[in-house]
ROGULUM-467808 format. One record per residue (C-alpha): residue in three letters; x, y, z. Coordinates in steps of 0.25 Angstrom, whole numbers, plus 5000, padded with zeros to 4 digits. Layout:
<sites>
ALAXYZ ...
</sites>
This chain:
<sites>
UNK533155735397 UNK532955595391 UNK533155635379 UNK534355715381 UNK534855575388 UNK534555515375 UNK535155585364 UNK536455575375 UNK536555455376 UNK536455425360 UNK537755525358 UNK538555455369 UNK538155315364 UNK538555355348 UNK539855435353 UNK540355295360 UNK540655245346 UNK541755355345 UNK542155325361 UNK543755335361 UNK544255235372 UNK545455235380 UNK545755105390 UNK546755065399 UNK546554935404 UNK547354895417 UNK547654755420 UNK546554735432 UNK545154725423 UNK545154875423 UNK545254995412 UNK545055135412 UNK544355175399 UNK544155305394 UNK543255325382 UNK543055465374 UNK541655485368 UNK540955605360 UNK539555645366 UNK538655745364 UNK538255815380 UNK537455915386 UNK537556045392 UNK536956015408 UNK536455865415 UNK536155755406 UNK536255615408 UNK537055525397 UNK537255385396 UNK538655325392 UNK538655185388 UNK539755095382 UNK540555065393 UNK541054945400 UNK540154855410 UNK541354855419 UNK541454995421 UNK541655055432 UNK540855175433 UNK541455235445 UNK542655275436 UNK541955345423 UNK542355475421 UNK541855585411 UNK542655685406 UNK542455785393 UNK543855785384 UNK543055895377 UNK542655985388 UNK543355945400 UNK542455965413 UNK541255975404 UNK540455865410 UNK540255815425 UNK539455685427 UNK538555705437 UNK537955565438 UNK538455425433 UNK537755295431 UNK538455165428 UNK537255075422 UNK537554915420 UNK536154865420 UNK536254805406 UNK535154735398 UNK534954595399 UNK534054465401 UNK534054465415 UNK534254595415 UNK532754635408 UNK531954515419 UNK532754575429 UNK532054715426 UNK530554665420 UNK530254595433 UNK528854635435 UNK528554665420 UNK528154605408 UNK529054535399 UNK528554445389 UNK529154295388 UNK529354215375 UNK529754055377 UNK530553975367 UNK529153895364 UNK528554045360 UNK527654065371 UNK527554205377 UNK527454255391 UNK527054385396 UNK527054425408 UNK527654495421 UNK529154445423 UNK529154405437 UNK530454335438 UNK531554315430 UNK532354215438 UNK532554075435 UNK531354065425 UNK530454195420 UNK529054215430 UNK528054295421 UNK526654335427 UNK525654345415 UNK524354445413 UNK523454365420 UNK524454335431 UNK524854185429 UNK526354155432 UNK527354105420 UNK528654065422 UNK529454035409 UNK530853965408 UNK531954045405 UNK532553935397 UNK531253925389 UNK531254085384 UNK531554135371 UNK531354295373 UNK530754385383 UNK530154505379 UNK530554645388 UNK529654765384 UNK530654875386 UNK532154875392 UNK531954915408 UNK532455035411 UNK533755015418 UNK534554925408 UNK535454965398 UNK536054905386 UNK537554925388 UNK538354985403 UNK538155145403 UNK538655265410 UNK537355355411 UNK537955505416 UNK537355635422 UNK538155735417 UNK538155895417 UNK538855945406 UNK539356105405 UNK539356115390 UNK538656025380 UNK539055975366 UNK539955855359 UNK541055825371 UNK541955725370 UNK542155635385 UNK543055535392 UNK542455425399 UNK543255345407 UNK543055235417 UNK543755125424 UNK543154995419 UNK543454845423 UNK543454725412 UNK544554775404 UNK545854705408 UNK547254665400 UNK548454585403 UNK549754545399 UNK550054415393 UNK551554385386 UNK551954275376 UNK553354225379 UNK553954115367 UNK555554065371 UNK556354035360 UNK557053875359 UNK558153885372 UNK557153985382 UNK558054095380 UNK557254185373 UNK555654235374 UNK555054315364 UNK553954385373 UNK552654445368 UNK551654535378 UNK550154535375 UNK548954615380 UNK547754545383 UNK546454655386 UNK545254595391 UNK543954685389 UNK542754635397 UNK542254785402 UNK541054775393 UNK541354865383 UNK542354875370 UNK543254975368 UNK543555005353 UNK544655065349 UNK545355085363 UNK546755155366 UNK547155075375 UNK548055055388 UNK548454955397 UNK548954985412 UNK549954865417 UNK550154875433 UNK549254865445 UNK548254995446 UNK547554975459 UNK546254945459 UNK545354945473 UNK544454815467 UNK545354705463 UNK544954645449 UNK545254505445 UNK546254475435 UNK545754465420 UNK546354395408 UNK546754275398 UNK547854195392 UNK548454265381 UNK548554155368 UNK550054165364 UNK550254265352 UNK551654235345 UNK551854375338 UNK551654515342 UNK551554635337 UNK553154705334 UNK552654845338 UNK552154875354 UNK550754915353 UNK550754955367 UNK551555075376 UNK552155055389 UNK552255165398 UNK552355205412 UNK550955235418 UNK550955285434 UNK551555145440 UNK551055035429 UNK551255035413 UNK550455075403 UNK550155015390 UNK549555095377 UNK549155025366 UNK549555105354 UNK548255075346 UNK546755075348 UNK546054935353 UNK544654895354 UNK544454805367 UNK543254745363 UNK542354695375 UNK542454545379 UNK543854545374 UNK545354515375 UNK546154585367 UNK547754545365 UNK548754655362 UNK550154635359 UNK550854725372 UNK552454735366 UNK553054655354 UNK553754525356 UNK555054535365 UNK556154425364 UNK556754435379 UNK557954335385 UNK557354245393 UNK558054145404 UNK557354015410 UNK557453975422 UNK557253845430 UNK556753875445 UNK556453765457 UNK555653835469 UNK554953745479 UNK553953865482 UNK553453865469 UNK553253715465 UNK554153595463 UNK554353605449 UNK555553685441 UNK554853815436 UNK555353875423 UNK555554015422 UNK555854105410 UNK556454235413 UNK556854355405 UNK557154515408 UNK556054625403 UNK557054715399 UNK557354775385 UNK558654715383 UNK557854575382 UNK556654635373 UNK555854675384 UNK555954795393 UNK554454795395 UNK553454825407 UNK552854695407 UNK551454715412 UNK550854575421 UNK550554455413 UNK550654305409 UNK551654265400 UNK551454155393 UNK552754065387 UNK553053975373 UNK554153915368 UNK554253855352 UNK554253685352 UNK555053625345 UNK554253635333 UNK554153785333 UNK552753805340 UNK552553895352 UNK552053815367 UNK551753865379 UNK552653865390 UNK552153925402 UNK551554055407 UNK551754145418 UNK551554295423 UNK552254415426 UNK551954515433 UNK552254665428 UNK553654685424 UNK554454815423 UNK555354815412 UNK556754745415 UNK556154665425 UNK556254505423 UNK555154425420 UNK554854285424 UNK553954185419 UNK553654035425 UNK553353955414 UNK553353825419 UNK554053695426 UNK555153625422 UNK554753485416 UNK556353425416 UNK556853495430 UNK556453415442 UNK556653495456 UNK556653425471 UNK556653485483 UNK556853425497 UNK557253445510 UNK558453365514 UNK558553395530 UNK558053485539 UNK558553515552 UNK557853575563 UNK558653685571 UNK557653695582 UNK556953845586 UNK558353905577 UNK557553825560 UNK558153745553 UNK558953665542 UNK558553605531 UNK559353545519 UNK558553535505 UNK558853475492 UNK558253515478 UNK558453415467 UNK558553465451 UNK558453385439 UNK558653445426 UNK557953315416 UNK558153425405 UNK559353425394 UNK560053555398 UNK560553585411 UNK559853685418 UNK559853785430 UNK558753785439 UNK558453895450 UNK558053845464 UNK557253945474 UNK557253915487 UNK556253965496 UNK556953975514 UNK556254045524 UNK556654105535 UNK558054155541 UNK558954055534 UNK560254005526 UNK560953905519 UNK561853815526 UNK562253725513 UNK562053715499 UNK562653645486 UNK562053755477 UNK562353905477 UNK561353975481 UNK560854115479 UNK559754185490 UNK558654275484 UNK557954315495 UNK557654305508 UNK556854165506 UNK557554115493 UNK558754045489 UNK559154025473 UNK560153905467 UNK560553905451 UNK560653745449 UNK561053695437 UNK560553555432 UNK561153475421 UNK560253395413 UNK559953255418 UNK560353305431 UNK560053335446 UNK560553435455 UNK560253455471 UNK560253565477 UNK560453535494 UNK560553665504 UNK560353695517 UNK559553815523 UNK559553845537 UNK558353925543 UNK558353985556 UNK556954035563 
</sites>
């Protein structure tokens, strides 16, 4: 039976180098790999080991399957084995065996390990204790590897298989460690009118295993998944040019969208690979100047634009930072601001915070307030707006009432969004202030 378990495992091992894989990789640290191989199998029970596959596996979701013979094979028992060789590893397993110890001075130690804690504690042939320090070793000597540890994660399988011979199989298996995200360029052109948007795919593989040659997939939506995993990823460095042809193609996949790049990839481990997800839209784009107490006292800058196809976009979106430039006056790209969006559906609109206003200058205060006894309230409240820029602007002002209320005054038009929000569109000339003063009534 040994034998029989050797010669397996060599055909499974060589047939790896032909392994065809196939990865979806969803935006949670998880990926579904599939992997098609070509081994030699017997007729009846035989153990076989399959290595090559990530630390990060989960071994609960493997699943064997013959493309050749379909129902050919039932695994009978599966074993996921992790116990990897290492330094501590080997002490770990020699404790209460001989190990032979050289120092950085040349002198040799043989002994018993007895502990292999902070320093090593050898007892010697005629009994006498050593300990050496670890930070004065050069080698240790093991006789042989213990049995129990292996040189790279395996799968070792029982299997009972109805008919013998070259069969070609699917593995597949959930596996954390693989992750990818969105990340977009946005440049605006001189007088913020414009942006030329570029999306960018950035996969991070730190499964423990590469993956060369992969058709690849990529999942954007929110599968649910019992354990929550933390978010993955980096800052994407901006890219000015991308590709003019999509590599990737969107569809419809049960309630998310599906992504296929149209080539093969190899997903090296300990990578981060960068693809470009569509070519590079030029989308209409509005800014706008927002005040809103509940969110800082500052002026926030917004840009806005529509991701429909009639403004170069018409795109589902998937989740990701968007990270915004603008030329200087000498013709060189700087950074402007970052923000993040969620998942958009095409002709949604998108909008991005990019920053505070450094010339627009807000003030809020409460003038009065008047006390109605057990019926609320009055109070009266002023915002102030200077615009220390060149150009006149408009600048949106949110706010936030609670409660069962109304206006009884106020200089500017108004416009009510919701139950708890009031809007005013006020226009600021250059070198100018403009008050807003309104009343608002609330009644308990």
């Amino acid at each position: 039976m040994k034998k029989i378990f050797q010669l397996l495992v060599v055909c499974i091992v060589c047939s790896s180098l032909y392994g065809e894989f196939f990865v979806t990789i969803y935006n949670n640290d998880l990926a579904l790999v599939k992997e098609r191989r070509e081994i030699e199998l017997q007729k009846g029970k035989a153990a076989y080991r399959f290595e090559n596959v990530p630390a990060a596996i989960d071994p609960t979701s493997v699943h064997l399957s013959s493309l050749t013979n379909p129902g050919n094979i039932t695994i009978l028992e599966q074993n996921y084995e992790y116990d990897l060789v290492s330094e501590q590893k080997l002490l770990e397993k020699y404790i209460g065996n001989e190990i032979i110890v050289t120092t950085k001075e040349g002198k040799e130690f043989k002994g018993t390990l007895l502990s292999p804690a902070e320093n090593l504690i050898l007892r010697d042939e005629t009994g006498k204790v050593i300990v050496v320090k670890l930070d004065g070793i050069r080698n240790i000597i093991f006789p042989s590897l213990p049995e129990g540890l292996i040189l790279r994660p395996s799968l070792f399988w029982l299997l009972d298989v109805s008919k013998g011979g070259k069969e070609k199989v699917e593995i597949s298996y959930l596996t954390k460690g693989l992750s990818w995200e969105a990340k977009y360029v946005a440049v605006a052109n001189k007088d913020d009118t414009r942006l030329s948007f570029d999306g960018w795919v950035s996969i991070t593989n730190s499964c423990g295993l590469s993956f060369p040659d992969a058709r690849l997939k990529l999942v954007a939506g929110e599968p649910h998944i019992i354990k929550k995993r933390p978010p993955r990823g980096e800052l994407l460095e901006y890219a000015k040019t991308t590709t003019t042809v999509p590599q990737f193609v969107e569809e419809e996949f049960f309630e998310y969208h599906l992504y296929t790049l149209q080539r093969p990839a190899t997903l090296l481990n300990n990578q981060k690979k960068e693809l470009s997800l569509f070519p590079q839209a030029n989308v209409n784009v509005k800014k706008i100047y927002t005040f809103d107490q509940t969110k800082g006292n500052r002026v926030r800058v917004e840009l806005e634009f529509s991701n429909s196809k009639d403004d170069g976009l018409g795109l589902p979106l998937p989740k990701g930072k968007v990270r915004a430039y603008k030329e200087d006056s000498e013709g060189m790209l700087q950074f402007i601001g970052e923000d993040e969006i969620d998942h958009t559906p095409k002709d949604e609109n998108v909008q991005l915070y990019i920053g505070d206003a450094f010339d627009l200058i807000a003030e809020r205060t409460q003038k009065e307030y008047k006390s109605l006894g057990d019926r609320g309230f009055e109070a009266t409240y002023s915002i102030k707006l200077r615009n220390h820029k060149k150009e006149k602007v408009e600048i949106q002002v949110l706010e936030k009432i609670w409660g069962d209320w109304f206006i009884t005054n106020s200089n500017f038009k108004y416009e009510k969004k919701d139950a708890n929000t009031i809007k005013f569109l006020v226009q600021v000339e250059p070198n100018k202030e403009s008050e807003i003063i309104y009343t608002v009534r609330v009644n308990f």
